[in-house]
C-alpha positions in Angstrom: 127.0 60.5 14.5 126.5 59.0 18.1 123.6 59.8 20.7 124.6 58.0 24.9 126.3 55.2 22.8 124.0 54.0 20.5 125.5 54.2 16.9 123.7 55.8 14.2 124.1 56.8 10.5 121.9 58.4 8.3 121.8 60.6 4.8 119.1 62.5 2.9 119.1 63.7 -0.4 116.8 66.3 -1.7 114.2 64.8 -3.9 110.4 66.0 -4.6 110.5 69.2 -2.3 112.1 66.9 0.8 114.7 69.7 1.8 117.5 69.2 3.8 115.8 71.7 6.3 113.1 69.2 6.7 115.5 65.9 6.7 117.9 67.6 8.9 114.5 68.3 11.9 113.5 64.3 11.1 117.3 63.2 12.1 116.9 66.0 15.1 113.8 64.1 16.5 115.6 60.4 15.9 118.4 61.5 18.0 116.2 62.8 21.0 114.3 59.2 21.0 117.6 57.7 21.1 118.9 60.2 23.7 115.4 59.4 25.8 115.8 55.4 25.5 119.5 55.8 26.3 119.2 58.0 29.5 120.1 56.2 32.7 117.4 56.1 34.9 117.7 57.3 38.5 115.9 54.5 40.3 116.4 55.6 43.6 114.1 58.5 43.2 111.6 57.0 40.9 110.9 54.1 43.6 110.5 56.0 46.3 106.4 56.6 47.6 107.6 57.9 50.9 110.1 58.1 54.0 108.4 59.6 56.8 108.5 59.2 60.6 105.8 59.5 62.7 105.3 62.8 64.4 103.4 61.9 68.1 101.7 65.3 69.2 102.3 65.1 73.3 103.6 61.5 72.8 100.4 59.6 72.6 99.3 60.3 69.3 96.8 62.7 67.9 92.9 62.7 68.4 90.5 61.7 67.5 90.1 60.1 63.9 92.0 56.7 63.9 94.2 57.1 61.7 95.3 60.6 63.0 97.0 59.1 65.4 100.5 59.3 63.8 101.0 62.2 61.4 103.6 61.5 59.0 105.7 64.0 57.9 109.3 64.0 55.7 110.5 67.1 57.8 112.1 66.9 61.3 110.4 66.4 64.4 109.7 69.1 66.4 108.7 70.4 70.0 105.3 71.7 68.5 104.6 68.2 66.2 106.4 65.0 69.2 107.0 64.9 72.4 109.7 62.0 72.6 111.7 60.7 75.8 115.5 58.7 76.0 114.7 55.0 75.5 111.6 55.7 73.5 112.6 55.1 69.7 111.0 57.2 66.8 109.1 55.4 64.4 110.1 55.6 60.5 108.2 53.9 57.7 109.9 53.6 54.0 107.2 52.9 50.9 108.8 51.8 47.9 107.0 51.4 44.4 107.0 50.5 40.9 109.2 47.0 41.7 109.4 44.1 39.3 107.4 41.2 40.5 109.5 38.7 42.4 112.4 41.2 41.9 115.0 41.3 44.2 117.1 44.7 46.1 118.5 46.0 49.1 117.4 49.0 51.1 120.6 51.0 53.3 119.6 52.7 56.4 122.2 55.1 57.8 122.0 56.9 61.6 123.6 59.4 63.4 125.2 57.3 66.3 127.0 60.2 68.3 127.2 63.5 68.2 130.3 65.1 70.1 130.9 62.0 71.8 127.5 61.6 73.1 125.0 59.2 72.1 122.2 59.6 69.4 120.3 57.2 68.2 122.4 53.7 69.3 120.7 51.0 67.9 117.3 50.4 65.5 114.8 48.7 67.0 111.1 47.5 66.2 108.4 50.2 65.3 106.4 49.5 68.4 108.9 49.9 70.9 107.8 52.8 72.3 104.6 54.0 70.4 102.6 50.5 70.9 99.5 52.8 70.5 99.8 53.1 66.2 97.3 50.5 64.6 97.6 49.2 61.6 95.4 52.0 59.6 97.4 54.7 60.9 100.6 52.3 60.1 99.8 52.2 56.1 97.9 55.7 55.9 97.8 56.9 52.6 99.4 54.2 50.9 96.3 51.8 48.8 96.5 48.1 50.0 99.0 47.9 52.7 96.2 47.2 55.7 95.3 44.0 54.1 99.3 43.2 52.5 100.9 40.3 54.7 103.7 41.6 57.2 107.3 39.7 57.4 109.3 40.1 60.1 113.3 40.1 60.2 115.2 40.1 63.7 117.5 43.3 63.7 121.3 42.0 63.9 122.8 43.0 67.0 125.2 46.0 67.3 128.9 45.4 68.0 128.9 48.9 69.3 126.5 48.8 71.8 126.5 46.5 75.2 123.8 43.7 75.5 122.9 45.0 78.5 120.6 47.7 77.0 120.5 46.7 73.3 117.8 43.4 73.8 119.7 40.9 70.7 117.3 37.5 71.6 114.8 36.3 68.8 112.2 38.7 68.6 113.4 41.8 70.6 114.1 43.8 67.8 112.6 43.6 64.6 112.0 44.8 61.1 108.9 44.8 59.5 107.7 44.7 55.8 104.5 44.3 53.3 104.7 43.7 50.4 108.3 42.0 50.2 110.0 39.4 52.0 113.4 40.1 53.9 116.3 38.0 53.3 118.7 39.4 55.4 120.4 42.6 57.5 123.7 43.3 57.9 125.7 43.9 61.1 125.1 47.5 61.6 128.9 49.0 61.3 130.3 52.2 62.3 131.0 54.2 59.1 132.8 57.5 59.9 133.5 58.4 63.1 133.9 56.4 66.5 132.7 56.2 69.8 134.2 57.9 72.7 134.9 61.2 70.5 133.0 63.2 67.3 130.2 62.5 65.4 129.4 58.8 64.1 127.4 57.5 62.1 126.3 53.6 61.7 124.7 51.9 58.9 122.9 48.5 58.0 121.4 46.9 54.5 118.3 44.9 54.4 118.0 42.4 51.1 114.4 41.7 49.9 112.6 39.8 47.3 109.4 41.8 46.2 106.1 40.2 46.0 104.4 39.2 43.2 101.0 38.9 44.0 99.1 40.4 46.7 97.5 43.6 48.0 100.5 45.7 46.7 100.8 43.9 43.2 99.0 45.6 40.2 101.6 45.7 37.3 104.3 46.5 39.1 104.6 46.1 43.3 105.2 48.2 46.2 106.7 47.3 49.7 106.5 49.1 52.8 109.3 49.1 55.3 108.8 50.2 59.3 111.6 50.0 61.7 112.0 52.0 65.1 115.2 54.6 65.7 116.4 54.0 69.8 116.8 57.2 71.4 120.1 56.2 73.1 120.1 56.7 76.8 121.9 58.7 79.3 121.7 56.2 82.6 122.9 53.4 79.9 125.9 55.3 78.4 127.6 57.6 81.1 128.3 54.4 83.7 129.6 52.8 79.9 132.1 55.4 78.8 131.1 58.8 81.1 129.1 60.3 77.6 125.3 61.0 78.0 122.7 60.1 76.1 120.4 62.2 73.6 119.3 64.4 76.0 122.8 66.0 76.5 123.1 67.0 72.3 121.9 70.6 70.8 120.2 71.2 68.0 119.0 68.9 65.2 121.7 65.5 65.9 119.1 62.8 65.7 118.7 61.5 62.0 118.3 58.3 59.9 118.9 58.4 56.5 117.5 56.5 53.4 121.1 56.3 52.4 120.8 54.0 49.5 118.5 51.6 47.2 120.0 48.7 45.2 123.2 50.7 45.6 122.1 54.4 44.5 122.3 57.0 47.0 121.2 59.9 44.2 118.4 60.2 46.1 119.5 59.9 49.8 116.6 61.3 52.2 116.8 62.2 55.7 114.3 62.4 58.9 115.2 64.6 61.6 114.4 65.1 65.3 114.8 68.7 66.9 116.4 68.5 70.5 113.1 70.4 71.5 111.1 67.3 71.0 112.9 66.1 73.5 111.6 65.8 77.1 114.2 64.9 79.3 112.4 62.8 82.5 115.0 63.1 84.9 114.7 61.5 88.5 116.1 61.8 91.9 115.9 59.3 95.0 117.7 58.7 97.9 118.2 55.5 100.3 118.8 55.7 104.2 120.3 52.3 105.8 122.2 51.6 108.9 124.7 48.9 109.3 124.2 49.1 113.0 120.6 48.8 113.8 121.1 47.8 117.1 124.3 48.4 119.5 125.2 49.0 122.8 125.4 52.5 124.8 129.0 53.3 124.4 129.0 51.8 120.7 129.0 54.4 117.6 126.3 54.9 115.6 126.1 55.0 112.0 123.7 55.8 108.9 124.9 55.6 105.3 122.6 58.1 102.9 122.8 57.1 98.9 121.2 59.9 96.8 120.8 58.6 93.2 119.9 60.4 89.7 118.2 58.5 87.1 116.1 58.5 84.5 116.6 60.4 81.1 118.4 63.5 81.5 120.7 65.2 84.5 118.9 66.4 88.2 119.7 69.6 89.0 119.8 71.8 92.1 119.9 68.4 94.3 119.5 69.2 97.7 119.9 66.2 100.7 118.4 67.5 104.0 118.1 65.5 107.6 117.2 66.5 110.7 119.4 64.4 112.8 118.4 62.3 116.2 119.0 65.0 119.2 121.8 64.3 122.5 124.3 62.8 119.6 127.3 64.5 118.0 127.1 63.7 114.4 129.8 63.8 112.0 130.0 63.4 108.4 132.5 60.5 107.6 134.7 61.0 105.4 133.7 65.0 104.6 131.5 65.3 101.4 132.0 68.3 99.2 128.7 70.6 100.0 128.0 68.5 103.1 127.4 70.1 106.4 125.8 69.8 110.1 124.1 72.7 111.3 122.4 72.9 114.8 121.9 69.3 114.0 120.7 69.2 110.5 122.5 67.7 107.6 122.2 69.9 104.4 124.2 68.6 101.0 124.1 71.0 97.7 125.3 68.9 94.8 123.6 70.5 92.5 123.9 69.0 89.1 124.0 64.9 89.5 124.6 63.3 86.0 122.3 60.5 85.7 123.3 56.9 86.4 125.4 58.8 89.4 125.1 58.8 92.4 126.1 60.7 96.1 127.0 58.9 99.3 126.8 60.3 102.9 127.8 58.3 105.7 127.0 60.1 109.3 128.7 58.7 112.5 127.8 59.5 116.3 129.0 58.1 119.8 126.4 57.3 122.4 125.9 57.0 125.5 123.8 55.6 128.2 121.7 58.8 127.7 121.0 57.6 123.7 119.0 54.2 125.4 116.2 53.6 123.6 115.3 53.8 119.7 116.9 56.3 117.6 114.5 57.1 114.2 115.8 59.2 111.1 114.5 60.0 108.0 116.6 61.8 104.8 114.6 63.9 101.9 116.3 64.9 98.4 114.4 67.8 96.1 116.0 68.4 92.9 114.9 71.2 90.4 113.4 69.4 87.7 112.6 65.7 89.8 109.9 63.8 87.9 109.2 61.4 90.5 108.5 62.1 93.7 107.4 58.9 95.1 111.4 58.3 96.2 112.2 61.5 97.4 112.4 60.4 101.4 113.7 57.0 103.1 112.7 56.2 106.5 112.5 56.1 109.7 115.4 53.8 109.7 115.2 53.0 113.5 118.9 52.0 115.3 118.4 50.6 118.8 120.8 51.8 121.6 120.5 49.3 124.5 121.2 50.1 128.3 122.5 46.9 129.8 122.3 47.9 133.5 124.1 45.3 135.9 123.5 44.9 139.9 125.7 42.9 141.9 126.0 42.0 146.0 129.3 41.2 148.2 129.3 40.3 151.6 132.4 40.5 153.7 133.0 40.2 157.1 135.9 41.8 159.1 135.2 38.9 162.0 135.5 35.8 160.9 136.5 34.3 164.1 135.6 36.1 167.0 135.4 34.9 171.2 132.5 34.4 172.8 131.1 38.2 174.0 132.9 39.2 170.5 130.9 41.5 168.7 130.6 40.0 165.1 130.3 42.1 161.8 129.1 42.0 158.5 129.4 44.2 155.7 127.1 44.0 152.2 127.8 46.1 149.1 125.7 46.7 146.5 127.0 48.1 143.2 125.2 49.1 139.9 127.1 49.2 136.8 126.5 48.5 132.9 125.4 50.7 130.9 122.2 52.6 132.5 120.9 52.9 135.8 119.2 49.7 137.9 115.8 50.5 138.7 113.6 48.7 141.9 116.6 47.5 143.3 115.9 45.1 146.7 118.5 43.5 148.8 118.0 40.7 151.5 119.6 39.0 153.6 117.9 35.9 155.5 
């Protein structure tokens, strides 16, 4: 007879009243301690304390106890529980127990990277990145001995995937950090289903650790705690990149990151979520007036050049560009914009939606004349529907300086040069203004 491998053999004969019935229930109960010590064990879910991420009310934290600041919870994040922004990153914290002293694993994080070709979460990044206001109490809540546990650190390798530009790769930018263990080493995060520029993808990375044995976490056996930041991947980094927005252009529930495995066993894979309504998309609209002729002469064209640019985290919509442009000037938009116009001497654009990292150029040209003289001032407004900054909304005056160059000039002539004596003699003097503009105080003498 055989119980999960383990070879064993027995017989009973009945002797003094020990039945078979009563042999046959002590063999029953050998085989279910066999069966028992034989079992695999599933240490993926025995190990695991907690994975939670740290729910931010209205994106400062809760009030007012201090360690109600974050909320951890093991279900998504919601509109009614976080209020998070693109380029903040959501915080996630991972307590393991019940380790061998001194033991040694590896931890595998796995995050939604796109979603329909736009951008999720695009990198990990250090807990604090965008929620600098958790302290350490509220960091360990509920887990005995992890305030007073030393911290190691362990730079985040840098993704292939993702341009330097906006994924910060020198010592120190990005970060893991862990009590209670100490981090040997991450792996290149690597794209593991999916690709960028089309679908969903999905990245992952594996952190190796050798668990403490001694210290605030120790009692028989040891615990470590794990924090790391998700980045909420950016619009106005990712559309100028490959024209795909960032997490503020996905439905639904696409931002996760996944305990995907520990020392190997992804039986008990767990998942944090983020709701798109715990999203608040910060979008901003500004425009620029310049002039590349600030001053000219009268006859010379004059010229403006109006940039209106969307930023921040999520698309502008209903952009409107208005300008009331300097009077006695034709004006004409050069080359024609689509939903540009001049009306009795206004400039009105509709774009309506402008994708952030985008941006709409006007250039306006007028003639002048020696009737334009002087200074010419202009100033160019953009509203959008959902702006979040107004402090760039206008640009100007931007001043361009027509000048009248007025000239005055004398000729003498004579129609006598030699003449006899009783001769009447002649002169004539001409005096001729010209340039551009009139000559004012004009004198002529002749001695």
């Amino acid at each position: 007879m055989k119980s999960s491998g383990y070879p064993l053999t027995l017989t009973a004969r009945t002797r003094k009243g020990f039945t078979l019935f009563w042999a046959a229930i002590f063999v029953f109960s050998l085989l279910l301690q066999y069966a028992s010590a034989a079992a695999p064990t599933n240490v993926l879910a025995l190990s695991i304390g907690t994975y939670d991420q740290c729910s931010n009310d209205d994106g400062d934290g809760y009030a007012p106890s201090a360690t109600d600041g974050c909320r951890w919870i093991n279900g998504n994040l919601q509109g009614n529980n976080s209020t998070y922004a693109e380029g903040d990153a959501t915080v996630q914290r991972l307590w393991l127990t019940d380790f061998v002293p001194g033991s040694t694993h590896t931890v595998t994080l796995q995050y939604g990277t796109t979603k329909a070709a736009n951008h999720a979460y695009d990198f990990l990044t250090t807990w604090d990145w965008s929620e600098d206001w958790i302290n350490v109490a509220d960091r360990c809540q509920d887990i005995t001995g992890c305030t007073t546990a030393a911290e190691d650190l362990l730079d985040i390798p840098e993704d292939p995937n993702v341009p330097n530009a906006f994924e910060p790769s020198a010592p120190g930018d990005r970060q893991f950090a862990m009590r209670g263990g100490d981090m040997t080493g991450a792996t290149t995060p690597v794209l593991v289903s999916g690709s960028y520029g089309g679908g969903d993808g999905e990245t992952e990375t594996t952190i190796s650790f050798t668990v403490g044995s001694t210290g605030a976490l120790c009692g028989t056996t040891c615990d470590v705690v794990l924090w790391f930041g998700a980045h909420v991947a950016r619009g106005i980094d990712w559309v100028p990149e490959d024209g795909f927005g960032g997490a503020g252009a996905i439905p639904g529930s696409p931002y996760h990151v996944a305990l995907a495995a520990v020392d190997g066993d992804a039986s008990g894979k767990r998942d944090n979520q983020m709701a798109a309504n715990a999203l608040v998309l910060e979008p901003e609209i500004s425009v620029v007036k310049s002039t590349t002729t600030p001053a000219i002469n009268a006859g010379a064209t004059a010229s403006y050049t109006i940039v209106v640019s969307a930023s921040g985290t999520g698309d502008s919509t209903n952009v409107v560009l208005t300008d009331t442009l300097p009077t006695a000037l034709t004006w004409t938009i050069n080359p024609a914009v689509t939903g540009c116009s001049i009306t009795t001497g206004v400039l009105t654009c509709n774009f309506g939606t402008v994708v952030s990292g985008t941006s709409r150029t006007v250039t306006l040209t007028a003639p002048t004349t020696a009737a334009n003289c002087g200074v010419l001032n202009n100033t160019a407004t953009v509203t959008s529907g959902n702006d979040t900054n107004s402090q760039n909304n206008s640009s100007g005056p931007i001043a361009i300086t027509v000048a009248c160059q007025p000239e005055i000039s004398v000729v003498k002539s004579t129609t006598t040069p030699a003449i006899n004596a009783g001769a009447t003699a002649s002169y004539t003097i001409v005096v001729s203004a010209s340039g551009t503009g009139d000559s004012t105080n004009v004198v002529l003498t002749d001695t």
